[in-house]
N, CA, C and O atoms as CSV, one atom per row, in Angstrom:
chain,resi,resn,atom,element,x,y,z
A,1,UNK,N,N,33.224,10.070,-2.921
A,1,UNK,CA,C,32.925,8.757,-2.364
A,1,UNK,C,C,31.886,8.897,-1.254
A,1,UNK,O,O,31.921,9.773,-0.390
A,2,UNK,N,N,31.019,8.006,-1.357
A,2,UNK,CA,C,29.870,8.084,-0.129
A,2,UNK,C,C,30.092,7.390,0.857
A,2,UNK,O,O,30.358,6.260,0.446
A,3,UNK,N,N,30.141,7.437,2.116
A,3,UNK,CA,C,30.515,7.305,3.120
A,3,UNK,C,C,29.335,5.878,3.723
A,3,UNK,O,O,28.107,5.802,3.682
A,4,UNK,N,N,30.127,5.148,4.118
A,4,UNK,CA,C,30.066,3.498,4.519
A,4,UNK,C,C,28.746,4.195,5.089
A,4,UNK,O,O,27.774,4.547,4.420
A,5,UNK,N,N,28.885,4.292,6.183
A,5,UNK,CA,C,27.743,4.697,7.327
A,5,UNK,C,C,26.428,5.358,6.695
A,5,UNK,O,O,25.424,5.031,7.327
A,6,UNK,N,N,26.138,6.337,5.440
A,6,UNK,CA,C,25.295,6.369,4.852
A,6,UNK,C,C,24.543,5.562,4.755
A,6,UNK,O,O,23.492,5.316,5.346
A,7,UNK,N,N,25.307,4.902,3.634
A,7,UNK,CA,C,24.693,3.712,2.635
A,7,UNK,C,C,23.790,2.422,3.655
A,7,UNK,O,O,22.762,1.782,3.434
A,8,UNK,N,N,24.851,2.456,4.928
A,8,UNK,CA,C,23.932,1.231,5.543
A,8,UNK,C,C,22.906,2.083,6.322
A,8,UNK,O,O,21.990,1.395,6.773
A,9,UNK,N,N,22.825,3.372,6.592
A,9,UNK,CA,C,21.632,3.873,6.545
A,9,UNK,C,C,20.156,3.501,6.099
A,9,UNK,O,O,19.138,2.962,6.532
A,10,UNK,N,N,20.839,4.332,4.581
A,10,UNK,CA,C,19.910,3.579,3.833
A,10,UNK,C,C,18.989,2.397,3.310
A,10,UNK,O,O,17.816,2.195,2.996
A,11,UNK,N,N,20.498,1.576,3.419
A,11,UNK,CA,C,19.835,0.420,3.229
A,11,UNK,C,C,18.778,-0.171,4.566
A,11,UNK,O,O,17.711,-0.717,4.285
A,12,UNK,N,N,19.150,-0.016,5.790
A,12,UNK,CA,C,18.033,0.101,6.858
A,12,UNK,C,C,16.681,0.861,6.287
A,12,UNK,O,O,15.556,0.389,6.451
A,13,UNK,N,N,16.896,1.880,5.718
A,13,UNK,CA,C,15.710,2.832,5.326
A,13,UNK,C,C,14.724,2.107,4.463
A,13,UNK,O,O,13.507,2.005,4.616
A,14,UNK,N,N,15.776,1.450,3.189
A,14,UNK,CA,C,14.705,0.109,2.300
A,14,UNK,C,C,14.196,-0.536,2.832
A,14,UNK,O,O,13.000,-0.639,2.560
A,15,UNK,N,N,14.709,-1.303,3.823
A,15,UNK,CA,C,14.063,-2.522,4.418
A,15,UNK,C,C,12.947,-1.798,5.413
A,15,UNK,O,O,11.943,-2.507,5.355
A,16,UNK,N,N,12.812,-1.144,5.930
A,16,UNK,CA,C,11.853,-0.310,6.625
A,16,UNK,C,C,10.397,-0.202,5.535
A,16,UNK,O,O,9.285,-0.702,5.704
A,17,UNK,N,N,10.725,0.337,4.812
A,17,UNK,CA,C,9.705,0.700,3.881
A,17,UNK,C,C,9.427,-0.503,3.422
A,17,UNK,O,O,8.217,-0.560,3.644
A,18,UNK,N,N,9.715,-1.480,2.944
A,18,UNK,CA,C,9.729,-2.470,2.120
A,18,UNK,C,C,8.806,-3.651,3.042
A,18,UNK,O,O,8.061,-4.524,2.596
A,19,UNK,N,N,9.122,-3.357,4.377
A,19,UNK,CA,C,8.320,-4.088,5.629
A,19,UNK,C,C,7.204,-3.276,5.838
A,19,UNK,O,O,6.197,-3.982,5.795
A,20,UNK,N,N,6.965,-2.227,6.025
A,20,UNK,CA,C,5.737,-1.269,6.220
A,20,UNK,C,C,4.514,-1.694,5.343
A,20,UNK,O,O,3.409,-1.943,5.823
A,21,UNK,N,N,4.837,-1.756,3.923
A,21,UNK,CA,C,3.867,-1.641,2.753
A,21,UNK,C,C,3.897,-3.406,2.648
A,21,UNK,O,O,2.933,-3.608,1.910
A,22,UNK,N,N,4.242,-4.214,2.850
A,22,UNK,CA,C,4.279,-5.558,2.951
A,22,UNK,C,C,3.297,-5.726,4.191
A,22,UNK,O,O,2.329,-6.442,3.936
A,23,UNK,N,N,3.340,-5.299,5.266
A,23,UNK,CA,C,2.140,-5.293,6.182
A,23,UNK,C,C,0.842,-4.705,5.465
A,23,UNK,O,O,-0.262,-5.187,5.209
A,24,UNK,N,N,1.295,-3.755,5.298
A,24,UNK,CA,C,-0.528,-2.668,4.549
A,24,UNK,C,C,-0.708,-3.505,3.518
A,24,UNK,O,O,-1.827,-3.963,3.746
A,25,UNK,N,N,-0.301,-4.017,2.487
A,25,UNK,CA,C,-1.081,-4.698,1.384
A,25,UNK,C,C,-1.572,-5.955,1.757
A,25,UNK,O,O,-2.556,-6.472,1.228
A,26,UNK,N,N,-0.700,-6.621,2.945
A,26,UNK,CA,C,-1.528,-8.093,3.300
A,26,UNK,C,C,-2.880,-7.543,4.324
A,26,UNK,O,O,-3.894,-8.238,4.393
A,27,UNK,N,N,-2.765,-6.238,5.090
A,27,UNK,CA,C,-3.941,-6.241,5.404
A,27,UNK,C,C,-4.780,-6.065,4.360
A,27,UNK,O,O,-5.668,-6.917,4.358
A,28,UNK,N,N,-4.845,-5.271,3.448
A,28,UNK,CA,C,-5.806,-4.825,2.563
A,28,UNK,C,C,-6.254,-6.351,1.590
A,28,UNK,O,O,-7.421,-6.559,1.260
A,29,UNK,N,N,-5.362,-7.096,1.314
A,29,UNK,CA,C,-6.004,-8.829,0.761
A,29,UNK,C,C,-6.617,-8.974,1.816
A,29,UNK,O,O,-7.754,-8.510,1.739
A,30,UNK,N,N,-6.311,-9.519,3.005
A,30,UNK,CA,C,-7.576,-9.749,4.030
A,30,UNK,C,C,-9.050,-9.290,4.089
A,30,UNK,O,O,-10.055,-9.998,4.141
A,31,UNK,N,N,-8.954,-8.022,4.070
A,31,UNK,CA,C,-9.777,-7.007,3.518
A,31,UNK,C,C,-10.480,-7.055,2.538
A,31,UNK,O,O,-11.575,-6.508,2.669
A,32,UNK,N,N,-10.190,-7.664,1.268
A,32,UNK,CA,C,-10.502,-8.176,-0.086
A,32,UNK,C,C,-11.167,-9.367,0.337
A,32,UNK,O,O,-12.329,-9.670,0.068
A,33,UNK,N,N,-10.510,-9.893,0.886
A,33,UNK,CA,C,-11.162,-11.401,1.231
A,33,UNK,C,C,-12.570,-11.507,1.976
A,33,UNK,O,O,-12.973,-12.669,1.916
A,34,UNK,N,N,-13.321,-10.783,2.562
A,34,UNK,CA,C,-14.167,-10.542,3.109
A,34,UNK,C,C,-15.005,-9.658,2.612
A,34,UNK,O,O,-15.856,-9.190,3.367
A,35,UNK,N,N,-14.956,-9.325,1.517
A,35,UNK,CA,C,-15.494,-8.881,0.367
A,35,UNK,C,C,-15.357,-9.337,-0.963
A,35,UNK,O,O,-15.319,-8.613,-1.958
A,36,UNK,N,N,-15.286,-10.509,-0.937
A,36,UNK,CA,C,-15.026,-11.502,-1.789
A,36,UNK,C,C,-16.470,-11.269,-2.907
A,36,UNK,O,O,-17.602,-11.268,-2.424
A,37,UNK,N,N,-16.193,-11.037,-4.753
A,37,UNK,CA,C,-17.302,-11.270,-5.167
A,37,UNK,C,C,-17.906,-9.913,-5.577
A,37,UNK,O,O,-18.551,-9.760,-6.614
A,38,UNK,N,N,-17.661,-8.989,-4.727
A,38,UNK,CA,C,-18.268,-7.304,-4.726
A,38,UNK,C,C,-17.191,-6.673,-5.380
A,38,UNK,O,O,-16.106,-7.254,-5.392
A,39,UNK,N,N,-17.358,-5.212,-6.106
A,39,UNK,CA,C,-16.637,-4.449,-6.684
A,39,UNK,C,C,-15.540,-3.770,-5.231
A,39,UNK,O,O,-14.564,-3.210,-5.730
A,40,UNK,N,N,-15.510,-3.716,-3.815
A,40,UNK,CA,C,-15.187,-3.427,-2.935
A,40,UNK,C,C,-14.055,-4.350,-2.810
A,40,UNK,O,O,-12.894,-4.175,-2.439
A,41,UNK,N,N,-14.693,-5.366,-3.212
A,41,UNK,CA,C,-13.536,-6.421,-3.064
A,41,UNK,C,C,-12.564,-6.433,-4.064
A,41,UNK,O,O,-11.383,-6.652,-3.796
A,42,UNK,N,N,-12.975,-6.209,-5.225
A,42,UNK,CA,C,-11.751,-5.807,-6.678
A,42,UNK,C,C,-11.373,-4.818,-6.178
A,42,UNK,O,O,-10.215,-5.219,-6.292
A,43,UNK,N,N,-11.259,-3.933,-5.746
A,43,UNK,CA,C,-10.670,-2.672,-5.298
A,43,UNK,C,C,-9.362,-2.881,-4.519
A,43,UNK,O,O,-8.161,-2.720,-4.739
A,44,UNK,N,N,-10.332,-3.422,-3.254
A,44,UNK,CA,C,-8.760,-3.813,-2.287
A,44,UNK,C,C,-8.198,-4.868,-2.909
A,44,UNK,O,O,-7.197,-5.022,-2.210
A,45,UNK,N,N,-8.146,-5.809,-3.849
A,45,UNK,CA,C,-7.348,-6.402,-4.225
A,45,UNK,C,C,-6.545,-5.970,-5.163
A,45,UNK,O,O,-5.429,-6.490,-5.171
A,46,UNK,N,N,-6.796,-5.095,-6.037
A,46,UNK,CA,C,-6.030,-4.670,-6.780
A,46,UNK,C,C,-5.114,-3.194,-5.848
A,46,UNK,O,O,-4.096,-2.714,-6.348
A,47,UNK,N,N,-5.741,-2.612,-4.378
A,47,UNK,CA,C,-4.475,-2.233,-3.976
A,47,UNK,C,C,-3.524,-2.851,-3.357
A,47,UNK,O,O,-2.532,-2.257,-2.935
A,48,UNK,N,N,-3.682,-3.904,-3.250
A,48,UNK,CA,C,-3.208,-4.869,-2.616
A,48,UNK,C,C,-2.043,-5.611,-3.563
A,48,UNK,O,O,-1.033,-6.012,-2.986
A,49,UNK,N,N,-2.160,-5.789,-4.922
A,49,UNK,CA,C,-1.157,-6.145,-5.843
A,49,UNK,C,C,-0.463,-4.912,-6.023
A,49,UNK,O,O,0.753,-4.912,-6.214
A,50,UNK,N,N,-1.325,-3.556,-5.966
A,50,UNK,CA,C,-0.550,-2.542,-6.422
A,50,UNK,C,C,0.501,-1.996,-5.348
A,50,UNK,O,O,1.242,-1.028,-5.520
A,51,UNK,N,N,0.431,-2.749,-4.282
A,51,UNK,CA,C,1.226,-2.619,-3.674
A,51,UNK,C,C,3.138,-3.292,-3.505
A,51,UNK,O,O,4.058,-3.161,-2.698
A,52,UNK,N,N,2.933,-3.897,-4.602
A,52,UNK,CA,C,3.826,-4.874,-5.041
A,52,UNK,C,C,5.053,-3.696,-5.617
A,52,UNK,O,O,6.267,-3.742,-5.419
A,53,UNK,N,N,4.429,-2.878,-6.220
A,53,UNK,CA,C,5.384,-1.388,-6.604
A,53,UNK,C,C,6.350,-0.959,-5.699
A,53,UNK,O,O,7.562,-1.085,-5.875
A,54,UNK,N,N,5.878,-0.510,-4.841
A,54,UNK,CA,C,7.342,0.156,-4.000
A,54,UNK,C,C,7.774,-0.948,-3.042
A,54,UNK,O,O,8.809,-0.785,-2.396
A,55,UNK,N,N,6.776,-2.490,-2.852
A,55,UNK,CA,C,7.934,-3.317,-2.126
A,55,UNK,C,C,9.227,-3.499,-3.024
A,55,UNK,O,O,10.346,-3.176,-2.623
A,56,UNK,N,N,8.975,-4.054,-4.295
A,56,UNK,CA,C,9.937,-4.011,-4.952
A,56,UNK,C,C,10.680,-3.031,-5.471
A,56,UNK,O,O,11.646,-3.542,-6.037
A,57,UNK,N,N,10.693,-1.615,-5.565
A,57,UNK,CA,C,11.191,-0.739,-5.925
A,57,UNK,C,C,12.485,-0.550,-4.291
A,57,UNK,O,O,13.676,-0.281,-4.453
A,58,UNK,N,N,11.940,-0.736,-3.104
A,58,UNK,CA,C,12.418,-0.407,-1.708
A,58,UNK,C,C,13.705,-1.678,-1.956
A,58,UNK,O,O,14.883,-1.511,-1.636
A,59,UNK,N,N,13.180,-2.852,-2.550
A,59,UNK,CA,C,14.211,-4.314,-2.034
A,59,UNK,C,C,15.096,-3.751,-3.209
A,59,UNK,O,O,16.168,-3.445,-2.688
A,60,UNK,N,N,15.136,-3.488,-4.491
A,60,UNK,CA,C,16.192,-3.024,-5.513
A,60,UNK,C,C,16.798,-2.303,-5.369
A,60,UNK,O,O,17.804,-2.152,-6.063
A,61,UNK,N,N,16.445,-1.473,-4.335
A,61,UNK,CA,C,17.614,-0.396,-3.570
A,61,UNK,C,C,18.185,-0.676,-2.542
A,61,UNK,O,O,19.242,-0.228,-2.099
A,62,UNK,N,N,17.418,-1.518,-2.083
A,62,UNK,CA,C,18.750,-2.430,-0.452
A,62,UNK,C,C,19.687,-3.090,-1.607
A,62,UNK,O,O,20.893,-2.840,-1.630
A,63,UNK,N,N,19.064,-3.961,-2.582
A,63,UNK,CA,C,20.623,-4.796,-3.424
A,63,UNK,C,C,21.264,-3.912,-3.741
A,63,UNK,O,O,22.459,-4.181,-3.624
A,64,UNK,N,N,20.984,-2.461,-4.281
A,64,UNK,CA,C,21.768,-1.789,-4.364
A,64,UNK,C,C,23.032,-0.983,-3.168
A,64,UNK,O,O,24.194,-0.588,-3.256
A,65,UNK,N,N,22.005,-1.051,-2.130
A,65,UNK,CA,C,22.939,-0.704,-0.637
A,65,UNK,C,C,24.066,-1.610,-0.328
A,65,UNK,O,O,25.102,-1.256,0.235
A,66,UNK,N,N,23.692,-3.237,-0.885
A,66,UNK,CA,C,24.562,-4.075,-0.391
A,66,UNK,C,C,25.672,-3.810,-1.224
A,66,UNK,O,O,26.767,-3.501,-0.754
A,67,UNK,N,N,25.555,-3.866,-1.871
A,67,UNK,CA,C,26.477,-3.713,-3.466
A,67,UNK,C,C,27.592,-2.719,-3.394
A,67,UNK,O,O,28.822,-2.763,-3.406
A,68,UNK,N,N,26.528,-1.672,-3.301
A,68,UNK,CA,C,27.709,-0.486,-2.716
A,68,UNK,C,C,28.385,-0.748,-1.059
A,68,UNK,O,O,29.492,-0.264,-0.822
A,69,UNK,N,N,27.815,-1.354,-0.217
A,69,UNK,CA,C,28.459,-1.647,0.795
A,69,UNK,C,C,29.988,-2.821,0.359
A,69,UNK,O,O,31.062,-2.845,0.959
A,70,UNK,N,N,29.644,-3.536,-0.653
A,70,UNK,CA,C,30.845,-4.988,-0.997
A,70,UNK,C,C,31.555,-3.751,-1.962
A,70,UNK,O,O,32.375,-4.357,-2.652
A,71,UNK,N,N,31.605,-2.430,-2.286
A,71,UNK,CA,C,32.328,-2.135,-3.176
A,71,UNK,C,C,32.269,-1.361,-4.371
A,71,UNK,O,O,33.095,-0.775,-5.070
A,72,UNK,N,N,30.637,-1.599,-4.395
A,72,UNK,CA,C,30.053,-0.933,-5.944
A,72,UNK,C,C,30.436,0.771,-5.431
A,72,UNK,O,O,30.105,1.319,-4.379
A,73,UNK,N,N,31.007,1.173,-6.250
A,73,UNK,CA,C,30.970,2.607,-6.745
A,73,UNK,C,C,29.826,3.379,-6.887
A,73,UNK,O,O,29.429,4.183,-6.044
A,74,UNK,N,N,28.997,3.006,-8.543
A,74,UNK,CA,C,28.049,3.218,-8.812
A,74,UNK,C,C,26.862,3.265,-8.031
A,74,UNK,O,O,26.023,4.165,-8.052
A,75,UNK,N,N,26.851,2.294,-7.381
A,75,UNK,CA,C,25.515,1.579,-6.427
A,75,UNK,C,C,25.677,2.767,-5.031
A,75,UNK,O,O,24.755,3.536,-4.761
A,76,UNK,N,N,27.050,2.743,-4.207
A,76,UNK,CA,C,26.814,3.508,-3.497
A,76,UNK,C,C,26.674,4.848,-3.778
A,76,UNK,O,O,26.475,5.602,-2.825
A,77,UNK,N,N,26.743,5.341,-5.002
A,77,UNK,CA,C,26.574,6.704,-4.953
A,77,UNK,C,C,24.796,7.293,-5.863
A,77,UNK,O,O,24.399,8.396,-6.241
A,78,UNK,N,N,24.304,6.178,-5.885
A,78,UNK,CA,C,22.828,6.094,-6.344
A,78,UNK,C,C,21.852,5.605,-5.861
A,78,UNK,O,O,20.799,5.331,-6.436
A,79,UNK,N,N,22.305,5.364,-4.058
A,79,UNK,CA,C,21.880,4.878,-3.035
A,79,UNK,C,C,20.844,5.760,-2.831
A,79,UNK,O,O,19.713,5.359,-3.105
A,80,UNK,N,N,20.962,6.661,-2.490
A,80,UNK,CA,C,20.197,8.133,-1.961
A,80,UNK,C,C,19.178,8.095,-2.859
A,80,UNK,O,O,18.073,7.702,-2.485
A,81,UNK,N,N,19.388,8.481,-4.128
A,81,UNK,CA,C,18.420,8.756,-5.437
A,81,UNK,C,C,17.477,7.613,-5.255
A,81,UNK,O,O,16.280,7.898,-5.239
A,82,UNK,N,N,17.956,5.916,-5.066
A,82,UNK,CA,C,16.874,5.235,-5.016
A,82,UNK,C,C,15.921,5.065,-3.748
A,82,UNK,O,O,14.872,4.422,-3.696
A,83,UNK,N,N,16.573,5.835,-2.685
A,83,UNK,CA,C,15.651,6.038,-1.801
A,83,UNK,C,C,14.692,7.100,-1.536
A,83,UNK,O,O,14.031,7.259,-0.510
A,84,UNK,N,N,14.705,8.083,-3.009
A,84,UNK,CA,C,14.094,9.018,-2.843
A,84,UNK,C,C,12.946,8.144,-3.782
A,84,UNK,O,O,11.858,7.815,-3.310
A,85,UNK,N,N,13.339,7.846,-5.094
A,85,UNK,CA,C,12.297,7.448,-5.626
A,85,UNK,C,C,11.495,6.324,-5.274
A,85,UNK,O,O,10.619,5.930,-6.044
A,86,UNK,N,N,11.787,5.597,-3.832
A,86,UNK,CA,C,10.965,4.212,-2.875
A,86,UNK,C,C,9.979,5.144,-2.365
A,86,UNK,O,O,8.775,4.904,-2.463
A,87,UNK,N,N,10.583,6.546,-1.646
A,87,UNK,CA,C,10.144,6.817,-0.858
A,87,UNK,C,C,8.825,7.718,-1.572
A,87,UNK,O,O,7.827,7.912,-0.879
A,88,UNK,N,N,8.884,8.249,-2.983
A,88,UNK,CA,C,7.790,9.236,-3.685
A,88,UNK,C,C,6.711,7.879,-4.248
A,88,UNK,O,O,5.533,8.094,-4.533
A,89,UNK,N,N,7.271,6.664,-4.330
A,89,UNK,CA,C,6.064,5.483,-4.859
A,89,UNK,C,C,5.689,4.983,-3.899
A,89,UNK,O,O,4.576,4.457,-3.935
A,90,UNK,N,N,6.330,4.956,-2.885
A,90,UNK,CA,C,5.405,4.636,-1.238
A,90,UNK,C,C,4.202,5.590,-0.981
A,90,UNK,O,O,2.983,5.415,-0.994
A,91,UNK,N,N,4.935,6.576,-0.762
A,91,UNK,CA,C,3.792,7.885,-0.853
A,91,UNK,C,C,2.756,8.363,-1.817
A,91,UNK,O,O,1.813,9.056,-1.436
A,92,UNK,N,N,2.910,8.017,-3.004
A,92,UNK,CA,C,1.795,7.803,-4.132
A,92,UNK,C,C,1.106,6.706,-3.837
A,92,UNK,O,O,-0.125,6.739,-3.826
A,93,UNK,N,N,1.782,5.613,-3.563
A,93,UNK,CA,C,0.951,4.406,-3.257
A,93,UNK,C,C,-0.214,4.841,-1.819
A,93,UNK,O,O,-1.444,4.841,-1.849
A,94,UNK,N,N,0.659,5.165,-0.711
A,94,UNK,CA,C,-0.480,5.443,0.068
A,94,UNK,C,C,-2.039,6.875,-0.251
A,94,UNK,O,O,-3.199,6.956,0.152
A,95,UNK,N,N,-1.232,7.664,-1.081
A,95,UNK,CA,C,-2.274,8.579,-1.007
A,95,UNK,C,C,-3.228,8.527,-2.031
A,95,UNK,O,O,-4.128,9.364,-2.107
A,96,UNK,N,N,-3.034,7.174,-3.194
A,96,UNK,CA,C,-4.040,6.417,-3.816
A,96,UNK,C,C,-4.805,5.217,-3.042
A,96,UNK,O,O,-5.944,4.949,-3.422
A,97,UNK,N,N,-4.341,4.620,-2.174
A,97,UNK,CA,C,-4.862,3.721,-1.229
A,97,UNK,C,C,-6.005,4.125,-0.266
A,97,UNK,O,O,-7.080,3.553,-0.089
A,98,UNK,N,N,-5.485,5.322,0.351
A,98,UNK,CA,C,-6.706,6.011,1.470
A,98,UNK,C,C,-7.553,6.502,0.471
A,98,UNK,O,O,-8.626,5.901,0.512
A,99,UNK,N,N,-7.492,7.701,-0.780
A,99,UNK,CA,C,-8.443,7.838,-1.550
A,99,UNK,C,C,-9.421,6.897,-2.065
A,99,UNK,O,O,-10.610,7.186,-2.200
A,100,UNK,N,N,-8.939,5.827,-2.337
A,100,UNK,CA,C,-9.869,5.109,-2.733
A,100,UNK,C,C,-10.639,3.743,-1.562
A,100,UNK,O,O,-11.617,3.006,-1.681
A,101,UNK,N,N,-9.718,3.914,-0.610
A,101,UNK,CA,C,-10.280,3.457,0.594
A,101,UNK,C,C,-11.745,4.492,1.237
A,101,UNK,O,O,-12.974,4.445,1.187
A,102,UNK,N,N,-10.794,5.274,1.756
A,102,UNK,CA,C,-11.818,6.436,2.358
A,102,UNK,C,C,-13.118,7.050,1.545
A,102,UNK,O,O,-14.165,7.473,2.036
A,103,UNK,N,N,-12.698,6.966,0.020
A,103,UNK,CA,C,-13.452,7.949,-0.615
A,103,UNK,C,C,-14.182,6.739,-2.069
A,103,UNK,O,O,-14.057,7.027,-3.259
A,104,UNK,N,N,-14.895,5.451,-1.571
A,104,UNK,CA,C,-15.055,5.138,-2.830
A,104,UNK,C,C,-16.202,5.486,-3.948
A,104,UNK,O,O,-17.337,5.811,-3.599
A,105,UNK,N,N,-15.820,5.393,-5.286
A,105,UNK,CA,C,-16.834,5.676,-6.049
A,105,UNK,C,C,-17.614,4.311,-6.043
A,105,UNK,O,O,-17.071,3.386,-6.646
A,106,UNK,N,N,-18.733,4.094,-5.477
A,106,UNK,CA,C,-19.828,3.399,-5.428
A,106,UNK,C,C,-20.906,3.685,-6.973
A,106,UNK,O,O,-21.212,2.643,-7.551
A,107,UNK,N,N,-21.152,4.290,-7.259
A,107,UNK,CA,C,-22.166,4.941,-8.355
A,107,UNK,C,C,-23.468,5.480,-7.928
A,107,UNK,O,O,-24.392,5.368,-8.734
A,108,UNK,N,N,-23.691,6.036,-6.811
A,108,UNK,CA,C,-24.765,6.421,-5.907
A,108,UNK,C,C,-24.216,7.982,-6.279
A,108,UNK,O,O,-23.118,8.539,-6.302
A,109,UNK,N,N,-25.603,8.357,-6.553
A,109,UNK,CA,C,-25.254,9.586,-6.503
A,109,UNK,C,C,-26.128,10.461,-5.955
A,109,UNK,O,O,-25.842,11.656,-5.882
């Protein structure tokens, strides 16, 4: 059995992440928006939807925190696992974001 105090750990841990990348993708639409029209601007907008991935991957594991907090079995003991896999699509998400932030292919060569 996983222990109460974990789980609401965790579930703090989702909502953390789930608020982090909800800030970074509305900056990056802003960002889009002022590049409205240019291939610079398809860029950040599409990291900007692609950021939609681990918000929702982070909030399906808080329902899962709650769940196991009201009782779920299952839920609390697959708490952990879904915070590993928020936490490896957060981190893919960012280290495709700065790459293609920092480093874009323009076609200049």
């Amino acid at each position: 059995m996983v222990d109460k105090d974990v789980v609401e750990a965790v579930l703090g841990s989702d909502i953390a992440i789930a608020g982090l990348v909800l800030v970074f993708a509305g900056f990056l639409l802003t960002k889009a928006e002022s590049f409205r029209g240019s291939r610079s601007g398809n860029v950040y907008n599409w990291l900007a939807v692609a950021g939609l991935i681990p918000i929702v991957a982070s909030l399906v594991a808080a329902w899962m925190c709650i769940d196991g907090l009201q009782g779920g079995k299952w839920e609390a003991e697959h708490a952990l696992l879904m915070l590993k896999i928020a936490i490896v699509l957060t981190g893919s998400y960012a280290i495709i974001s700065a790459g293609l932030t920092f480093f874009p292919s323009d076609g200049t060569k």
